[in-house]
C-alpha positions in Angstrom: 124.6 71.6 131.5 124.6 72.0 127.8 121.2 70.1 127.9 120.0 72.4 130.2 120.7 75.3 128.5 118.6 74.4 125.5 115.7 73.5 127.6 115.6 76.6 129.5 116.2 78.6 125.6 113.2 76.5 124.5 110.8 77.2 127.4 111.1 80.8 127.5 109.4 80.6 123.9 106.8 78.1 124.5 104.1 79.4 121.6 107.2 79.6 119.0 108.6 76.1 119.4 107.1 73.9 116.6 106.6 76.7 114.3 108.3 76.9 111.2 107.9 79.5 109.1 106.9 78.6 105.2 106.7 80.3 101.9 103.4 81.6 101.1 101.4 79.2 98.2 100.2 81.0 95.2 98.0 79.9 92.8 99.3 81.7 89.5 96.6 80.5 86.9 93.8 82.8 86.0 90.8 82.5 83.7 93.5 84.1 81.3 95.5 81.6 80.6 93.0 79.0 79.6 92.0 80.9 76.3 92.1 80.7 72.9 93.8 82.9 70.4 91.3 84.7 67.8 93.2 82.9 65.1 95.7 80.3 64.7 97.2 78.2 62.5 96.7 74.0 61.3 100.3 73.5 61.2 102.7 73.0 64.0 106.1 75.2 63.7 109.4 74.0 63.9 111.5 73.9 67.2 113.9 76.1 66.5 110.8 77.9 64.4 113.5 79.6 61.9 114.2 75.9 60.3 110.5 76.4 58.8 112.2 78.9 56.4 114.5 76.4 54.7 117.1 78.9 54.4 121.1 78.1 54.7 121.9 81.6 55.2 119.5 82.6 57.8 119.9 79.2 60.1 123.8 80.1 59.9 123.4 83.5 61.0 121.1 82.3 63.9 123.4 79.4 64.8 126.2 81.6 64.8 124.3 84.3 66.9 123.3 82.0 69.6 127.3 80.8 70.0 129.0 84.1 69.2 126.9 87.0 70.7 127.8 88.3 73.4 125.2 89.9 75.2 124.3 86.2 75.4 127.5 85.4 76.7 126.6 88.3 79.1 123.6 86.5 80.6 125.2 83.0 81.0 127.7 85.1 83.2 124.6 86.4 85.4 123.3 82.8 85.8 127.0 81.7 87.1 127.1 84.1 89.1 123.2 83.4 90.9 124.5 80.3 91.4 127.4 80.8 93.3 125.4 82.8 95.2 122.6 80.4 96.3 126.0 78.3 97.2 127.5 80.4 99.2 124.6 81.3 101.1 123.8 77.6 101.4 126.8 77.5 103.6 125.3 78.6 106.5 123.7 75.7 107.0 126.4 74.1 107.7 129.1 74.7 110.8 131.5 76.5 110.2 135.7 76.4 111.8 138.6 78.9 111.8 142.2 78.6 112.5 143.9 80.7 114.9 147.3 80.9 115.9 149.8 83.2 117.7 153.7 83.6 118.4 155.4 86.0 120.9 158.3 86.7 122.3 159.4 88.9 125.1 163.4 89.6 126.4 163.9 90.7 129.6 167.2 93.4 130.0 166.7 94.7 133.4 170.1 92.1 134.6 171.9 93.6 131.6 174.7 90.9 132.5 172.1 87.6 132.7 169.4 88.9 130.7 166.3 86.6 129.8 164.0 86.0 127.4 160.9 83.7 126.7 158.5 82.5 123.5 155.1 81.5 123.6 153.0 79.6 120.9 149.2 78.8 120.8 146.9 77.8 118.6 143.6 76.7 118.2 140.5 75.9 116.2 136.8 77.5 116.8 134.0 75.7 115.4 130.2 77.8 115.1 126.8 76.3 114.0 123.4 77.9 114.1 120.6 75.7 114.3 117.9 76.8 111.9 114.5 76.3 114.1 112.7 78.4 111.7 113.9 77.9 108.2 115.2 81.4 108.5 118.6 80.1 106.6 116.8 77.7 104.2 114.4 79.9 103.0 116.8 82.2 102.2 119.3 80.3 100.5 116.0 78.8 98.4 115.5 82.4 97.3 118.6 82.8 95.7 118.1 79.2 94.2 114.7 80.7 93.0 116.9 83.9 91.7 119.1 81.1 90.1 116.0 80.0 87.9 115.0 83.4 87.4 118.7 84.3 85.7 118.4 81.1 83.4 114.6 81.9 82.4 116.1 85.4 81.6 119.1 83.8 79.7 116.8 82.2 77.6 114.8 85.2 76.9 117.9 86.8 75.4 118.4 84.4 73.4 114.8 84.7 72.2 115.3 88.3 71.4 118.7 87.5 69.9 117.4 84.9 67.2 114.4 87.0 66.5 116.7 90.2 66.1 119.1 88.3 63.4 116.2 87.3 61.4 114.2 90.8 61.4 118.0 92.4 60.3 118.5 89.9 57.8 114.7 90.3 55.9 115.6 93.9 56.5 118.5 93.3 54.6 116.6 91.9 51.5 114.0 94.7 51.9 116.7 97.1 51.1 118.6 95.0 48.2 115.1 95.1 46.7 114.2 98.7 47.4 117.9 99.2 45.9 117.6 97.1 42.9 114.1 98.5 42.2 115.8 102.2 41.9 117.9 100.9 39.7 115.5 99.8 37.4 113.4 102.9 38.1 116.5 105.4 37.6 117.0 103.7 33.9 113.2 104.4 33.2 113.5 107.8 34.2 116.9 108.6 32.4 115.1 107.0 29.3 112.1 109.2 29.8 114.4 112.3 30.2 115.8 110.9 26.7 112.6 111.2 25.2 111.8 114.5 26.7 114.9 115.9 25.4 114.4 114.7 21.9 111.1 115.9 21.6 112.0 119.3 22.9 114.4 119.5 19.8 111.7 118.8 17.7 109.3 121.4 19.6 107.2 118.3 20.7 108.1 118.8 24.6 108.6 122.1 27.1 111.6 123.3 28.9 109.2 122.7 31.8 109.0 118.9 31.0 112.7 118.5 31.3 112.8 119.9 34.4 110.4 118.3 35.7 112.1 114.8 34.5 115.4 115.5 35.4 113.9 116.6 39.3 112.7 112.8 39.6 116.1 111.2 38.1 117.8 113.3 40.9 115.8 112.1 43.5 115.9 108.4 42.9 119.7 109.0 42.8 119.5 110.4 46.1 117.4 107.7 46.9 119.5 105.2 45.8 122.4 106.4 48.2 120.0 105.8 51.0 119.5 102.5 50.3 123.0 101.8 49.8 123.9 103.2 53.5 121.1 101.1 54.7 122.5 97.8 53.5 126.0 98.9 54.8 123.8 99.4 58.3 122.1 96.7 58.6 125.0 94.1 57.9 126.9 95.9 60.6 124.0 95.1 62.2 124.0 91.6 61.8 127.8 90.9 62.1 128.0 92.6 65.7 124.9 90.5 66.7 126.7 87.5 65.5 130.1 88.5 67.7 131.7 90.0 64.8 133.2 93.2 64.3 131.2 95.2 62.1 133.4 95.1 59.1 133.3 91.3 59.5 132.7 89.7 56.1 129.4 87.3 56.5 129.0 86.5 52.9 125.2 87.3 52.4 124.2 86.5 49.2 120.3 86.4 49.4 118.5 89.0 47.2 115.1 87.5 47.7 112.1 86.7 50.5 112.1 83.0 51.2 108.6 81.4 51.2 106.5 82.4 54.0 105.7 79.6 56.2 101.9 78.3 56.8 100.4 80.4 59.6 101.6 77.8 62.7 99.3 76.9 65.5 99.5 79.1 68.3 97.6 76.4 70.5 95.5 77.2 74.0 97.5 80.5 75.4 97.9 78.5 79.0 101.1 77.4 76.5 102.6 80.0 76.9 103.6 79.6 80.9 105.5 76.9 79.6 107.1 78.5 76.1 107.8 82.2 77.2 110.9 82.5 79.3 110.1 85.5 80.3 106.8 84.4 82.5 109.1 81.6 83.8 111.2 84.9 85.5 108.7 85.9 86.7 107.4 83.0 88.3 110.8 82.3 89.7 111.0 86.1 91.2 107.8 85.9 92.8 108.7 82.7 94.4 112.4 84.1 95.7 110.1 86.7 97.3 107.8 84.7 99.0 110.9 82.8 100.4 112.3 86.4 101.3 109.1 87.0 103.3 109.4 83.8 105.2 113.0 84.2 106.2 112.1 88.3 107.1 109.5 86.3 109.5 112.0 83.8 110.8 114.3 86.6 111.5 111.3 87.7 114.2 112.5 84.3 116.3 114.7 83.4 118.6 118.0 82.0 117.3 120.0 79.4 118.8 123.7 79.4 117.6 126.3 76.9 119.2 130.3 77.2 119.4 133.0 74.9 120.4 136.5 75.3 120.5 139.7 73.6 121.7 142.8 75.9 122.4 146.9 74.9 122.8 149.6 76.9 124.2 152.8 76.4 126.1 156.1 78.7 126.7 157.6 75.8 125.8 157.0 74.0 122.2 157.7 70.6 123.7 154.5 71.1 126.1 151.9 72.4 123.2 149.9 69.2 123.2 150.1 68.8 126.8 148.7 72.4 127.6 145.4 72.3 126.1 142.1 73.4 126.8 138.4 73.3 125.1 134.8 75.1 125.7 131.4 74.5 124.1 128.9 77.3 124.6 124.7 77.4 123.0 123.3 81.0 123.1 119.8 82.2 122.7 119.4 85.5 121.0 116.2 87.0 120.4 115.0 90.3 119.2 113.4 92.0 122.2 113.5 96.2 121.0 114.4 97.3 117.9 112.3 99.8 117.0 110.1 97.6 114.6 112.8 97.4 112.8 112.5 93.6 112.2 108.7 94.3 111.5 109.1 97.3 109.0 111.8 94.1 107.2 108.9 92.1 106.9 106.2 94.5 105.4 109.0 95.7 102.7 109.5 91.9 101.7 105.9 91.5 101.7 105.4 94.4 99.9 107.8 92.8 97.3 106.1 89.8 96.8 103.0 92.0 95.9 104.8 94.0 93.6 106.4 90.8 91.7 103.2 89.1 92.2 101.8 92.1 90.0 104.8 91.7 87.5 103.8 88.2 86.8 99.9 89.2 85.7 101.5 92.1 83.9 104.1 89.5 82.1 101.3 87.2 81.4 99.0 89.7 79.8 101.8 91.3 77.8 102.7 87.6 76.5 98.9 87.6 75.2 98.9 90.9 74.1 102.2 90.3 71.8 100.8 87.1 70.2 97.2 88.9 69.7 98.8 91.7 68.2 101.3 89.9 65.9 98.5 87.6 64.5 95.9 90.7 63.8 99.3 92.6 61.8 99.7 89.7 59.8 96.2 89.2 58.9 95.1 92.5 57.7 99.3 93.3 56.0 98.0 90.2 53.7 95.0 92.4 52.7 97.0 95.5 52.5 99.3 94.0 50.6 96.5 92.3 47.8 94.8 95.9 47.9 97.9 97.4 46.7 98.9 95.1 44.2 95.7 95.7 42.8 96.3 99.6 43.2 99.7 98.7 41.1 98.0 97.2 38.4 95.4 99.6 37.8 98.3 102.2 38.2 100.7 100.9 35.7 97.3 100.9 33.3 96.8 104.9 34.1 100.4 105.4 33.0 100.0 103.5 29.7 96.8 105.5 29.2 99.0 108.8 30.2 101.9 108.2 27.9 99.3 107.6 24.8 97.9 110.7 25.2 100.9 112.4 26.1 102.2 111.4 22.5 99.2 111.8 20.5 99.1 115.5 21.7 96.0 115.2 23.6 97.7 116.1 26.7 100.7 117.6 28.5 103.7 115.9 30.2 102.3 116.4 33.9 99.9 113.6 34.0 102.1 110.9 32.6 104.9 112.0 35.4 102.3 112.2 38.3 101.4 108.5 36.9 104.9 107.3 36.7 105.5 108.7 40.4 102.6 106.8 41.5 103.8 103.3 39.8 107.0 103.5 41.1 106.3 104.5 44.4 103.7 101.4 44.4 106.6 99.4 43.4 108.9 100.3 46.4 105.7 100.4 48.6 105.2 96.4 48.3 108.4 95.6 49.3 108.3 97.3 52.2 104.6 95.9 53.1 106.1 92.7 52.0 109.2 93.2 54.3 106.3 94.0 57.2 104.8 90.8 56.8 107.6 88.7 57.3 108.2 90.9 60.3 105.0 90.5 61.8 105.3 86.4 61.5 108.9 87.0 63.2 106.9 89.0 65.9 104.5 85.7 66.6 107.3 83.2 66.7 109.1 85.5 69.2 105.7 86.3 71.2 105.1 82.6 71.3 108.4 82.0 72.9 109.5 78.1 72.4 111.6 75.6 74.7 113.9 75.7 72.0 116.2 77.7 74.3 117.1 74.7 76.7 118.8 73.1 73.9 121.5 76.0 74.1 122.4 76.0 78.0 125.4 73.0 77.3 127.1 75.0 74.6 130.8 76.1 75.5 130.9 80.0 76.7 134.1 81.7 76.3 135.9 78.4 76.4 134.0 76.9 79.5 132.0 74.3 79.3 128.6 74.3 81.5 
């Protein structure tokens, strides 16, 4: 009979039997991804790109970053939890069983002198499988595996964007030790040229107007100087929350000065970067949990077989359970015959889906080559900016010497040599922060070419567990 039952489900869909829906195949590469950069270098970075620094301090801070922060920590969370739920919906494809079981009693008073009473038991197990004809159940439990991949892609983007962050805060950090140690330097020139101002003033040499004048620009690299001083207190706050710290935390940073830039590395074909950037890896791994989405919305359009058995006990008597027993097996068809297109309207939002993450991807991919384009043209004209105003400091610092001597001599008044002065110094604090821009832009490549440094990380213990 049970036999039967199938073969009769079966027939009434003849043109459905033997068709099984699939995931649609996409092919991701475009004419995009087999170009080359406009510029690149000869030398091939580092893994863990940072390393190519040679600095102590700054591989600490990374190392400690990628064990300790815990937005990080965050994201391994999210890929736990996508993968608990890929196994939990994988359980669907297998049967499933429940216990059930009931006690009751019942006393009879109507012979108040003789009265009665009786006790039942029963139990039972049910047992329920549905057979999946047409992948409905696979594809979907593929698409949260898919979302699985797309959670660890995106842990390893974080942890991209952490490293990068820690070594952009940290040649931040030295940008404003220098900008701070320059004011210094700048303040004691100034005080000594408000010295000299004041000395020549007594001997009718200088103006009341020159004074002021000196004394406005020691006033504002004082004020200046308590910028910089909140900037440094910012930025290793900064650094000590991105490490897992609290912000007070202590990290000991002891470097006052730029390490060596490293040689401009090779940023190879840009095809490299489907491989390198985590983030076009999430996206890959979307559009492909909503291509199984589609297929399962399809499947959902089918008739579905499910089958049940179960076996049942009960006796008034406890003696008599085993004896007392009784068992069924059923196989039902269901299929959607009306539902106001609801199942259809399904399918067109997942497809729609799938178009829209399709469109993600190219938009992921050209924003990948976008970010190393733009990193590598910032670092090549910063170098030229930065030579142009060295130059524009040197020929300064020779208009102040020329300034001062005529200043002196009588030739001229005070105003030249402080507009000269203001120029040299502001030329000073100017190439640091260039200086400070160029490192940053190089941080911006190594970032924009992403790196499968990131795989290294995904054994390391979170929060005391270890994956």
């Amino acid at each position: 009979m049970r036999n039967k039952l199938l073969a009769i489900s079966l027939l009434a869909f003849p043109a459905l039997s033997g068709c099984k829906t699939t995931p649609v195949e996409r092919e991701l590469k475009t004419d995009l991804t087999t170009l080359e950069f406009s510029t690149s270098g000869t030398v091939q970075a580092a893994d863990k790109w940072w390393t190519d620094f040679n600095n102590d301090e700054l591989n600490k801070l990374i190392e400690n970053g990628l064990s300790g922060n815990l937005g990080l920590m965050e994201a391994w969370q999210r890929i736990k939890q996508a993968n608990y739920s890929a196994l939990k919906h994988g359980a669907s494809l297998k049967p499933t069983a429940d216990f059930t079981s009931n006690y009751s009693t019942r006393h009879d008073h109507i012979n108040e002198a003789n009265p009665r009473s009786s006790e039942s038991y029963s139990f039972g197990i049910t047992a329920a499988y549905e057979l999946d004809l047409w992948g409905k159940i696979s594809s979907e439990q593929n698409a949260y595996l898919a979302d699985a991949k797309a959670s660890k892609a995106d842990y390893e983007a974080t942890a991209i964007v952490i490293a990068s962050q820690i070594a952009e805060r940290w040649m931040q950090l030295i940008s404003e030790k220098q900008q701070l140690e320059v004011l210094k330097r700048q303040l004691e020139t100034n005080k000594n040229h408000l010295d000299l101002m004041k000395t020549r003033f007594r001997n009718s040499l200088a103006t009341a107007l020159d004074i002021y004048q000196q004394q406005q620009t020691v006033d504002q690299i004082v004020s200046e100087l308590n910028k910089w001083q909140a900037s440094i207190k910012l930025s290793e706050h900064a650094l000590a929350v991105l490490t897992g710290k609290p912000p007070k935390f202590d990290l000991n940073l002891k470097q006052e000065q730029f390490p060596v830039l490293p040689a401009l590395p090779s940023t190879g074909v840009t095809s490299e970067l489907l491989i390198n950037r985590p983030d076009i890896k999430s996206a890959i791994a979307k559009l492909e949990a909503a291509d199984l989405r589609v297929a399962s919305a399809k499947a959902s359009k089918l008739p579905a077989i499910r089958l049940s058995a179960s076996a049942n006990y009960s006796s008034a008597e406890l003696s008599d359970v085993f004896e007392n027993w009784y068992s069924n097996f059923a196989a039902g068809l269901t299929a959607p015959l009306f539902d106001g297109e609801k199942l259809d309207n399904e399918e067109k939002i997942k497809q729609s889906i799938a178009e829209q993450k399709l469109l993600s991807y190219r938009q992921t991919v050209l924003t990948a080559l976008k970010e190393v384009e733009d990193a590598l043209v910032k670092e090549y004209y910063q170098h030229k900016q930065l030579a142009a105003v060295r130059r524009e400091l040197e020929n300064s610092r020779k208009t102040l010497t020329e300034a001062k001597g005529r200043y002196l001599n009588g030739l001229s008044d005070y105003l030249p040599v402080l507009t000269a002065l203001l120029k040299v110094q502001n030329l000073e604090r100017s190439i640091i922060t260039k200086k400070s821009s160029l490192y940053l832009y190089r941080l911006q490549l190594h970032k924009a070419l992403g790196g499968t440094w990131t795989a290294s990380i995904n054994s390391t213990t979170k929060n005391g567990e270890t994956e």
